[in-house]
N, CA, C and O atoms as a GROMACS GRO file, in nm:
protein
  460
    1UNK      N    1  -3.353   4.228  -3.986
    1UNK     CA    2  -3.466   4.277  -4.062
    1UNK      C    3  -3.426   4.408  -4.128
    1UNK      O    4  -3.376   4.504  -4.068
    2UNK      N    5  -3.448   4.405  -4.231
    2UNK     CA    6  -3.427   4.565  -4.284
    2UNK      C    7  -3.502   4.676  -4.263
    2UNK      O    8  -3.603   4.671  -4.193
    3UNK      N    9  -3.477   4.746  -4.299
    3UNK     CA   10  -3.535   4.911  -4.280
    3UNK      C   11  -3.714   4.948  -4.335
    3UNK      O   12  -3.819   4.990  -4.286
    4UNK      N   13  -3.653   4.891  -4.487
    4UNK     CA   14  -3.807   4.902  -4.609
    4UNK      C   15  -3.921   4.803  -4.471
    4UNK      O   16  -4.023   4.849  -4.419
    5UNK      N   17  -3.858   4.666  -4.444
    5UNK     CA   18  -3.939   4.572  -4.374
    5UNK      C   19  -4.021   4.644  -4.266
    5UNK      O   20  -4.123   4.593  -4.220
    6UNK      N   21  -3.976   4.762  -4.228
    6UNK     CA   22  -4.018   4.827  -4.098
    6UNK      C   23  -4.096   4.947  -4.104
    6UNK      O   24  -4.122   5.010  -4.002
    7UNK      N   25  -4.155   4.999  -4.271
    7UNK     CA   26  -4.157   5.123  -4.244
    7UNK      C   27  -4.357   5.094  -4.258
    7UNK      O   28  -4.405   5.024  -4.348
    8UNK      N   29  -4.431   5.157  -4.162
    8UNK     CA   30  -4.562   5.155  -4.129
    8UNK      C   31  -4.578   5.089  -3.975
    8UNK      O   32  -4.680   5.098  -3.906
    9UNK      N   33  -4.464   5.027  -3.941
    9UNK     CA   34  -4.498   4.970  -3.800
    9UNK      C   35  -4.516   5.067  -3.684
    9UNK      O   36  -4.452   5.166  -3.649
   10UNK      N   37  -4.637   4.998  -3.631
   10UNK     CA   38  -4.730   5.127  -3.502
   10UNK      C   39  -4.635   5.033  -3.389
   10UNK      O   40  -4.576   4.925  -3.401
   11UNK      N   41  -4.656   5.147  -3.255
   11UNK     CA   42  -4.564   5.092  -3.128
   11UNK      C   43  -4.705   5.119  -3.052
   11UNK      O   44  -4.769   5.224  -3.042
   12UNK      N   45  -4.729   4.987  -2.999
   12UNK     CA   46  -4.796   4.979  -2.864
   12UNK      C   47  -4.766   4.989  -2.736
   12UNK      O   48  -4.646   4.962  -2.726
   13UNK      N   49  -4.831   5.024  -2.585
   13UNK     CA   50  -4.834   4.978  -2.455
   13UNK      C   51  -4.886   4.910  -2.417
   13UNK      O   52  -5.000   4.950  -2.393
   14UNK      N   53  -4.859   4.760  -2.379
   14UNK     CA   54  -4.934   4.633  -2.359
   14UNK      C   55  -4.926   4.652  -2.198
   14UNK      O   56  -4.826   4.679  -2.133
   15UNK      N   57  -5.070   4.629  -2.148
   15UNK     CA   58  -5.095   4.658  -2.021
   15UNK      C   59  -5.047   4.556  -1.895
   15UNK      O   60  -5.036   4.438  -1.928
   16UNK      N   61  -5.018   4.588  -1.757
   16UNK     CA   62  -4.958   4.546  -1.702
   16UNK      C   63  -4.966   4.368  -1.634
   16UNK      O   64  -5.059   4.330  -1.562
   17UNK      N   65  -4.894   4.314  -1.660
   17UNK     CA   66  -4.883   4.130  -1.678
   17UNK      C   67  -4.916   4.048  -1.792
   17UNK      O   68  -4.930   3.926  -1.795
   18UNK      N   69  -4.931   4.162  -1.919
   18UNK     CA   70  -4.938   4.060  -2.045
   18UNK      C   71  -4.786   4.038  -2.084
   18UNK      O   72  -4.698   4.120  -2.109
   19UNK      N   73  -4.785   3.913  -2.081
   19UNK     CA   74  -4.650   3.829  -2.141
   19UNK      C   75  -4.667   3.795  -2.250
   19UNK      O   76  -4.563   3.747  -2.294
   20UNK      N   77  -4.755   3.794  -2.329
   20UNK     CA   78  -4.740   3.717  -2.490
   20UNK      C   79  -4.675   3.844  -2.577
   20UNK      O   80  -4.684   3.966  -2.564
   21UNK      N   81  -4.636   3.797  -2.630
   21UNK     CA   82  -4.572   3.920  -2.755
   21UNK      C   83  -4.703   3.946  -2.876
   21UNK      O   84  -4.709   4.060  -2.923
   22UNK      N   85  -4.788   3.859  -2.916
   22UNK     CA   86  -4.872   3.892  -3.011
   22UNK      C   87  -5.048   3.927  -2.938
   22UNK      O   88  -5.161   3.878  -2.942
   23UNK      N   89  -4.990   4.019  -2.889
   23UNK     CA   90  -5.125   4.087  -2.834
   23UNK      C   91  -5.172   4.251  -2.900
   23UNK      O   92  -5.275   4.312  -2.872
   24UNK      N   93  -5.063   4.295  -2.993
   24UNK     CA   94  -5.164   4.427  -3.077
   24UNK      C   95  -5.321   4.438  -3.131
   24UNK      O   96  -5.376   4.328  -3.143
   25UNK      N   97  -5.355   4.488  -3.146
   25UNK     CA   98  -5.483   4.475  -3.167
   25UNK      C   99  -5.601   4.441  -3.142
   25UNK      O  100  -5.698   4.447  -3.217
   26UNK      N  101  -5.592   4.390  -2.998
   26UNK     CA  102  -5.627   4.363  -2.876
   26UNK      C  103  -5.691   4.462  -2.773
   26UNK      O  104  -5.647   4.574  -2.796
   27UNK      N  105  -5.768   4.462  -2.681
   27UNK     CA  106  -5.804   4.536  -2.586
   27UNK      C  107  -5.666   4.533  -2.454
   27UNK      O  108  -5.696   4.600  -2.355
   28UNK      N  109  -5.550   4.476  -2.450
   28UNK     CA  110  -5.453   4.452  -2.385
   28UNK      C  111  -5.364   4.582  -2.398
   28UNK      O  112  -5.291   4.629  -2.311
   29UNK      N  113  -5.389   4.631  -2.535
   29UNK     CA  114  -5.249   4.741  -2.577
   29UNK      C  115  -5.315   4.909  -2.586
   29UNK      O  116  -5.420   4.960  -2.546
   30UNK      N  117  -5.246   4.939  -2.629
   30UNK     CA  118  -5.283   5.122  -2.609
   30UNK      C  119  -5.208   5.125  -2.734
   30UNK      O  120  -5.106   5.056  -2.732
   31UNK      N  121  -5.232   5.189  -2.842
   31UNK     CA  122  -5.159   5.219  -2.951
   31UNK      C  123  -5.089   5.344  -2.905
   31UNK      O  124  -5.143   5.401  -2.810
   32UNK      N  125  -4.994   5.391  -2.947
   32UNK     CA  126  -4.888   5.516  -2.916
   32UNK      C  127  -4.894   5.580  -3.087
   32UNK      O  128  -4.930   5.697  -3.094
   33UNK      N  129  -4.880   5.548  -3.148
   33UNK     CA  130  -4.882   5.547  -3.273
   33UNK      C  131  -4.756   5.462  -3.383
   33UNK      O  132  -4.683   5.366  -3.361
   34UNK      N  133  -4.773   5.542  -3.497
   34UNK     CA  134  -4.638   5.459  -3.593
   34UNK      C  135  -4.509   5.569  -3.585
   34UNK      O  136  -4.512   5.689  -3.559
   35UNK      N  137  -4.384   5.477  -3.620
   35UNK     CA  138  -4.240   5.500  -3.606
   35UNK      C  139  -4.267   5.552  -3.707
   35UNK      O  140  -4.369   5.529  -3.771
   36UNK      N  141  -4.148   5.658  -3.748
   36UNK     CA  142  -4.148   5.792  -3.870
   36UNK      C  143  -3.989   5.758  -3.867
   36UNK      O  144  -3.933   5.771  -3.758
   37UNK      N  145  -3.931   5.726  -3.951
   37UNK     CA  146  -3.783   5.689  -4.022
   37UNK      C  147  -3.734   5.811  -4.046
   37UNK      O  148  -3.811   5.898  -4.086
   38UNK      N  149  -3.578   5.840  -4.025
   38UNK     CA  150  -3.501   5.926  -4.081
   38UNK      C  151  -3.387   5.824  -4.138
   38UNK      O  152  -3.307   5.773  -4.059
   39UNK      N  153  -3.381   5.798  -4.271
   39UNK     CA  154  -3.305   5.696  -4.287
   39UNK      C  155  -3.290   5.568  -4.217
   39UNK      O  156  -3.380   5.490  -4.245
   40UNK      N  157  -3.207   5.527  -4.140
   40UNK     CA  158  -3.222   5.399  -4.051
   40UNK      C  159  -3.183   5.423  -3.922
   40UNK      O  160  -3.088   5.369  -3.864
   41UNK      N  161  -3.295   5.543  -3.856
   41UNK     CA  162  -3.292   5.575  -3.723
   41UNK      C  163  -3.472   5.567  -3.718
   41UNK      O  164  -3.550   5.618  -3.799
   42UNK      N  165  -3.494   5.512  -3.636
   42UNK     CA  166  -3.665   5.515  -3.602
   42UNK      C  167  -3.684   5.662  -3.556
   42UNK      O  168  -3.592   5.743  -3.570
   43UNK      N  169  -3.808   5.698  -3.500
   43UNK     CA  170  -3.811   5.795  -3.400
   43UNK      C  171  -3.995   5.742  -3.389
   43UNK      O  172  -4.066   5.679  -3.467
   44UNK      N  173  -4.012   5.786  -3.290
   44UNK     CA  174  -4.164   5.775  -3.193
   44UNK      C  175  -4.157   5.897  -3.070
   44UNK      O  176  -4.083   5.919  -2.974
   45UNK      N  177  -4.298   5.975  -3.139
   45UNK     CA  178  -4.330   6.072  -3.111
   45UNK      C  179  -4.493   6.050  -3.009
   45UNK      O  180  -4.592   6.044  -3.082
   46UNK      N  181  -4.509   6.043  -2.924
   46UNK     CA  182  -4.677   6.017  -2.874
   46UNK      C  183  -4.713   6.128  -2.763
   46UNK      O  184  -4.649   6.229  -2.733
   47UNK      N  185  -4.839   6.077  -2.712
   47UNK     CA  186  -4.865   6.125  -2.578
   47UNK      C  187  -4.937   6.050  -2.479
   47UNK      O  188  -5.052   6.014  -2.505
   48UNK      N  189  -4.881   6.021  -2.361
   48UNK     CA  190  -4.920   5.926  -2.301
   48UNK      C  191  -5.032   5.910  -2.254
   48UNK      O  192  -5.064   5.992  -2.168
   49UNK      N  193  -5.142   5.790  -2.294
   49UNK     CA  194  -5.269   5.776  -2.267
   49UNK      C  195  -5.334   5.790  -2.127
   49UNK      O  196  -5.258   5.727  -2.054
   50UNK      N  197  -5.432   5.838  -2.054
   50UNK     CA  198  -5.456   5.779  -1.946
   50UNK      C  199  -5.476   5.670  -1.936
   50UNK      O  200  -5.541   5.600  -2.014
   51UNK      N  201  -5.396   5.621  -1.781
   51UNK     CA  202  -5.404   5.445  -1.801
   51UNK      C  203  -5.383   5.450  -1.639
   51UNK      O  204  -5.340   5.538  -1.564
   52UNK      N  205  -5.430   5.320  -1.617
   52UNK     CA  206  -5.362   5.304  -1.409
   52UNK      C  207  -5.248   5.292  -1.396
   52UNK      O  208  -5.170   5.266  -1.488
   53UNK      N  209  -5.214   5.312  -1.262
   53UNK     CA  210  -5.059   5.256  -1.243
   53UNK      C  211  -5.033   5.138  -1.288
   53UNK      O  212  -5.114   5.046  -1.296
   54UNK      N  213  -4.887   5.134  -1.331
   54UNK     CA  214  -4.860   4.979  -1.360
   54UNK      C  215  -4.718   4.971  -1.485
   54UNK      O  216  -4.670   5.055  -1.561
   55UNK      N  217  -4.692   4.848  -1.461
   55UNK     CA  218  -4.504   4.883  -1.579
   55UNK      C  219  -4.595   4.839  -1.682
   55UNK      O  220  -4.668   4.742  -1.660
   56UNK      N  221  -4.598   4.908  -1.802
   56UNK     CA  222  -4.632   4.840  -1.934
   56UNK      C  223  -4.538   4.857  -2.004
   56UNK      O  224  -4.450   4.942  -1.990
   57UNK      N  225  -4.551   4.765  -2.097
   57UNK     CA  226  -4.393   4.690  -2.219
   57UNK      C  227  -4.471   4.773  -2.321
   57UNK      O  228  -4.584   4.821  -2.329
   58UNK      N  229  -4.346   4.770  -2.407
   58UNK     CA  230  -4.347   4.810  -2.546
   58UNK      C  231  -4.391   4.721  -2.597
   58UNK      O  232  -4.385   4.612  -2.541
   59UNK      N  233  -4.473   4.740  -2.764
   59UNK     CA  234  -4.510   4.632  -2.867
   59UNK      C  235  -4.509   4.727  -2.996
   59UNK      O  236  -4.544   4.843  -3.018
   60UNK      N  237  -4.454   4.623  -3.069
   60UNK     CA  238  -4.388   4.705  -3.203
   60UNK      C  239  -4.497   4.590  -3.320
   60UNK      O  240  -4.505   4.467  -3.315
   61UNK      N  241  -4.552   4.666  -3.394
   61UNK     CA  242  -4.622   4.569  -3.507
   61UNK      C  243  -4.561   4.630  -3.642
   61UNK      O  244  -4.557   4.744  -3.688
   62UNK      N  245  -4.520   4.516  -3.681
   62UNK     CA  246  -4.471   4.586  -3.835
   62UNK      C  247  -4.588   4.488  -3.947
   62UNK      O  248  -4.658   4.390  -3.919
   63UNK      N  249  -4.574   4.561  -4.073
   63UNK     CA  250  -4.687   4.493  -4.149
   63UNK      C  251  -4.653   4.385  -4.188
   63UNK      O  252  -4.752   4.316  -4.215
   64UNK      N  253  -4.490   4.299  -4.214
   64UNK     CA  254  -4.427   4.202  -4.220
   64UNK      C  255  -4.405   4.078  -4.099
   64UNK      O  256  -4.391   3.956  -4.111
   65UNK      N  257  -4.408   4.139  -4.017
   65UNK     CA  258  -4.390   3.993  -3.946
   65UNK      C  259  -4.441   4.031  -3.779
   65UNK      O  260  -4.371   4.025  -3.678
   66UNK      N  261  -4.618   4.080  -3.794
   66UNK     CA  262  -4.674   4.091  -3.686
   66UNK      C  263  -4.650   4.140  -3.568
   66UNK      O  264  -4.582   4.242  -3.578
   67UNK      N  265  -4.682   4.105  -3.434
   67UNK     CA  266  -4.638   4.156  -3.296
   67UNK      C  267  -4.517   4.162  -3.222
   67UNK      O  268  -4.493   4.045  -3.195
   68UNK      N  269  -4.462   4.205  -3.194
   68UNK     CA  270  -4.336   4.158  -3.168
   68UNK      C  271  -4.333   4.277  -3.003
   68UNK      O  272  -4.393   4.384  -2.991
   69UNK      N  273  -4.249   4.210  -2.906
   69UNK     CA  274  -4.244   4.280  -2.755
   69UNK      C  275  -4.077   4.345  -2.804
   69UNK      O  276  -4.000   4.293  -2.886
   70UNK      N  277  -4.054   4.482  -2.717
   70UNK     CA  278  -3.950   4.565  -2.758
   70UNK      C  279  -3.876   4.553  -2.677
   70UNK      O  280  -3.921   4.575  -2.565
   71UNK      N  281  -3.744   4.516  -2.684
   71UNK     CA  282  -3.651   4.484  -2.587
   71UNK      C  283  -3.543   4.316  -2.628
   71UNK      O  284  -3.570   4.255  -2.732
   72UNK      N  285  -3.463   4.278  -2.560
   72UNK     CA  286  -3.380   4.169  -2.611
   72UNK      C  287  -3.437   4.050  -2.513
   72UNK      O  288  -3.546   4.074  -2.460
   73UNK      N  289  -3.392   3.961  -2.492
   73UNK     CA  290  -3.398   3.876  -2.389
   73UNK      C  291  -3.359   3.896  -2.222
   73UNK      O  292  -3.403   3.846  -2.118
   74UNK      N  293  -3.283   3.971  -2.246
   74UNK     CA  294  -3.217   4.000  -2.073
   74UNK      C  295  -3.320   4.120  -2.016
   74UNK      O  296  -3.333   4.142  -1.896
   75UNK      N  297  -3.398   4.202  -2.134
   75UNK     CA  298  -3.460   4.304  -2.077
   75UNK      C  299  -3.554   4.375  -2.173
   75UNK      O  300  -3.526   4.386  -2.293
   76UNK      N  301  -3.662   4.422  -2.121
   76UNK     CA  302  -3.765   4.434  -2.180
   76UNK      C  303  -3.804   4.621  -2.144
   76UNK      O  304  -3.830   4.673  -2.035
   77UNK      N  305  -3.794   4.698  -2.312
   77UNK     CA  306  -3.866   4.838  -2.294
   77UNK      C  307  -3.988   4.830  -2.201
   77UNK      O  308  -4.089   4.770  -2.238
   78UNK      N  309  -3.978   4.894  -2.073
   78UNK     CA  310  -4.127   4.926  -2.035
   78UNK      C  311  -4.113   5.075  -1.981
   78UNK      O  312  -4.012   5.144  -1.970
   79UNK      N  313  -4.227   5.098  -1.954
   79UNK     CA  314  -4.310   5.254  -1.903
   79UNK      C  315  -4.404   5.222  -1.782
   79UNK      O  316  -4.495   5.139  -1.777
   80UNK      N  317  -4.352   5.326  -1.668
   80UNK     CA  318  -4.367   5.249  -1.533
   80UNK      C  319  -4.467   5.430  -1.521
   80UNK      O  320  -4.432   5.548  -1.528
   81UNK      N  321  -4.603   5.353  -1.499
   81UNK     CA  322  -4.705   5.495  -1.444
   81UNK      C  323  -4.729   5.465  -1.294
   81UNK      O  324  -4.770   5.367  -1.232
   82UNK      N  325  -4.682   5.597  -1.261
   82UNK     CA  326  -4.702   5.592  -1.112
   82UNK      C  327  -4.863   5.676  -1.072
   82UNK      O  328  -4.942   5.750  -1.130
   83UNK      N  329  -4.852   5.614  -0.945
   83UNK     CA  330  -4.984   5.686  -0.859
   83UNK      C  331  -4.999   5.776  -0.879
   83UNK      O  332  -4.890   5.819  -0.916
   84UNK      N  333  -5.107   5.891  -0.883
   84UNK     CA  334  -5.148   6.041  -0.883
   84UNK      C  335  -5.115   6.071  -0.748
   84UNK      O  336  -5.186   6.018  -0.662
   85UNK      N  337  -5.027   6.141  -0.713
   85UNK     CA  338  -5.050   6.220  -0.593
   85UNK      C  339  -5.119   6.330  -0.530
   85UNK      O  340  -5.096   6.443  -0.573
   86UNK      N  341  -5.192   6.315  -0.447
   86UNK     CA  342  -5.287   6.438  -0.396
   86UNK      C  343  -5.183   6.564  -0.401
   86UNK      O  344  -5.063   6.567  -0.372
   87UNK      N  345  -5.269   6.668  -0.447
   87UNK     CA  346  -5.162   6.767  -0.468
   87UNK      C  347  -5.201   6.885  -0.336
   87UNK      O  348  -5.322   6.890  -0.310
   88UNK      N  349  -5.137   6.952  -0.276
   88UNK     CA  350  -5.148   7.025  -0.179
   88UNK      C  351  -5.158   7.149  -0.212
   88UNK      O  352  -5.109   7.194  -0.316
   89UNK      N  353  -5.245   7.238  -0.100
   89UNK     CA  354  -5.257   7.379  -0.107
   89UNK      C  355  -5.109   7.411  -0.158
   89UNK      O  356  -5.031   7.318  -0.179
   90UNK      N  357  -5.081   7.514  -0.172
   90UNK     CA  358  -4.918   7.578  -0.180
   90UNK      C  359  -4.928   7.693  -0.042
   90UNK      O  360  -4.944   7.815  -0.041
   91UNK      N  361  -4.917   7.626   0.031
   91UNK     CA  362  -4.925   7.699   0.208
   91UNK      C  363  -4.877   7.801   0.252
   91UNK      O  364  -4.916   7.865   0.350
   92UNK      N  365  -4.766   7.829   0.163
   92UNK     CA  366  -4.638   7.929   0.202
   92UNK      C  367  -4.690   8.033   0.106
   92UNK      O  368  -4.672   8.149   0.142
   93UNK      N  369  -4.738   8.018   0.016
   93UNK     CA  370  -4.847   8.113  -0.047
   93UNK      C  371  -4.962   8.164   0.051
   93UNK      O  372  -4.968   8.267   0.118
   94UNK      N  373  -5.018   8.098   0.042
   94UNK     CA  374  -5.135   8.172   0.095
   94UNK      C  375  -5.086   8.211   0.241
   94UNK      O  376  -5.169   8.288   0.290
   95UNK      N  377  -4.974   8.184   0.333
   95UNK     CA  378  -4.960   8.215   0.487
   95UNK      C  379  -4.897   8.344   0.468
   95UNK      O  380  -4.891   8.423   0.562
   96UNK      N  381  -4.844   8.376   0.341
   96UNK     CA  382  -4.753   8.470   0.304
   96UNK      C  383  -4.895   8.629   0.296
   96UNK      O  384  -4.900   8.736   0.358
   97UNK      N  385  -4.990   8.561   0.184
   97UNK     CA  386  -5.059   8.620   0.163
   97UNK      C  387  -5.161   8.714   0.309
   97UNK      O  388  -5.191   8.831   0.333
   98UNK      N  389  -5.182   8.578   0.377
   98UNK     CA  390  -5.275   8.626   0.532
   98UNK      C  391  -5.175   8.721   0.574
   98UNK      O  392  -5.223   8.830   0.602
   99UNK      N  393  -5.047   8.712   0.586
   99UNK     CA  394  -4.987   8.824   0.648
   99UNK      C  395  -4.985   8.925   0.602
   99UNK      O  396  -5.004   9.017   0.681
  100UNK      N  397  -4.963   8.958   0.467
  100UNK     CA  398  -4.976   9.056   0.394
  100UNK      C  399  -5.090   9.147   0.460
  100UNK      O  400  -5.078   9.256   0.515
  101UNK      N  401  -5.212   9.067   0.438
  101UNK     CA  402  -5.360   9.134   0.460
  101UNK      C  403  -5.332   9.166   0.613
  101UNK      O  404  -5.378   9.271   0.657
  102UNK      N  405  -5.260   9.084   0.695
  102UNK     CA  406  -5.278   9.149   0.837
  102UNK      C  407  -5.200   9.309   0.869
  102UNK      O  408  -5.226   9.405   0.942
  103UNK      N  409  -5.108   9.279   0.782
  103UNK     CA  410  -5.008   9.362   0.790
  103UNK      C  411  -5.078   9.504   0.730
  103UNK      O  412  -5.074   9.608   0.795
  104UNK      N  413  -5.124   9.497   0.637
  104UNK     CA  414  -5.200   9.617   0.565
  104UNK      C  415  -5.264   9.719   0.713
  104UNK      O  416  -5.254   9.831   0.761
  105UNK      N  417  -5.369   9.519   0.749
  105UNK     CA  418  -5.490   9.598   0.836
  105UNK      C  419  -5.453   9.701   0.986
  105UNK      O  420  -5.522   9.779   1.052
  106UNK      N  421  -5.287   9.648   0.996
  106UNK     CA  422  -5.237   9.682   1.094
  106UNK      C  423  -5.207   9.844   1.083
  106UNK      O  424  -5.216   9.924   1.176
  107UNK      N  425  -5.170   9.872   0.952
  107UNK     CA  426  -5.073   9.993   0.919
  107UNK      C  427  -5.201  10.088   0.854
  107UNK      O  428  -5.174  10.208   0.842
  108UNK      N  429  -5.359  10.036   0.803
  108UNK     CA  430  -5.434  10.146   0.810
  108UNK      C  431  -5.527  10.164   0.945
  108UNK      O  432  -5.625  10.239   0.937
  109UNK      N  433  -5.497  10.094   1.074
  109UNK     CA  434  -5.530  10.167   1.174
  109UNK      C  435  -5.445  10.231   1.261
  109UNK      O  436  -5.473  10.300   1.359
  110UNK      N  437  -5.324  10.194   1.209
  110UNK     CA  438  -5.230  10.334   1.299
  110UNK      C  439  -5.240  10.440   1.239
  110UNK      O  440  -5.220  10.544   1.302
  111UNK      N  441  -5.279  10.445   1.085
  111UNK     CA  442  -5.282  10.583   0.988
  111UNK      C  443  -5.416  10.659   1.098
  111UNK      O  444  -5.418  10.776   1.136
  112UNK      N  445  -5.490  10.580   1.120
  112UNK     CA  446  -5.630  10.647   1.168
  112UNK      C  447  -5.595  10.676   1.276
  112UNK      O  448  -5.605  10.798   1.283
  113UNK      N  449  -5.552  10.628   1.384
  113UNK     CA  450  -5.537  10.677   1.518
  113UNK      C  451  -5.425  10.803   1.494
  113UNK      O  452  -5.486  10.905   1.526
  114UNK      N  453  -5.326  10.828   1.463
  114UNK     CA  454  -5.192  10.928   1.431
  114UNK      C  455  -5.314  11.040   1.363
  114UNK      O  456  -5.294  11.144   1.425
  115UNK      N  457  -5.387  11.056   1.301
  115UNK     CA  458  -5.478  11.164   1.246
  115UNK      C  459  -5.555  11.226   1.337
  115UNK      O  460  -5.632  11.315   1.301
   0.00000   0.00000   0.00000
């Protein structure tokens, strides 16, 4: 396919266990947006949607010859969102901090007793 053939095509994320290739435009995909050409190098610039965990494939729509899934036969572009992890106090902070304060409280009652 040539270059001219390609230039307006948007790249989708088709959500996790769709196998058909012509699913753009669909409630299945997440648009990412369109490829921006530097001569005959693509480039795709996005930001990743909130979405659940799960591997989603690439989908490339060009205005010439519809949906198409990104990748060859042996293997397929995908984007693997993982779980949110609970995020934790930062412990060593704040245990750092309690000592601090103990330490203070320690050193303005020896100031008072030494007076």
């Amino acid at each position: 396919m040539a270059v001219a053939s390609l230039v307006g095509t948007e790249v989708y994320l088709a959500d996790p266990g769709v196998s058909v290739a012509a699913v753009c435009d669909t409630t299945q995909v997440h648009l990412l947006g369109p490829l921006s050409w530097i001569g005959s190098i693509a480039q795709l610039t996005f930001i990743v949607p909130a979405l659940p965990p799960g591997s989603y494939t690439f989908r490339a729509r060009t205005p010439s010859a519809g949906c198409w899934i990104i990748g060859s036969t042996d293997a397929t572009l995908t984007f693997e969102v993982l779980p949110s992890q609970p995020s934790e106090p930062p412990w060593g902070i704040l245990m750092s901090l309690g000592f601090v304060g103990l330490l203070a409280l320690v050193v303005v009652r020896r100031r008072r007793r030494i007076r």
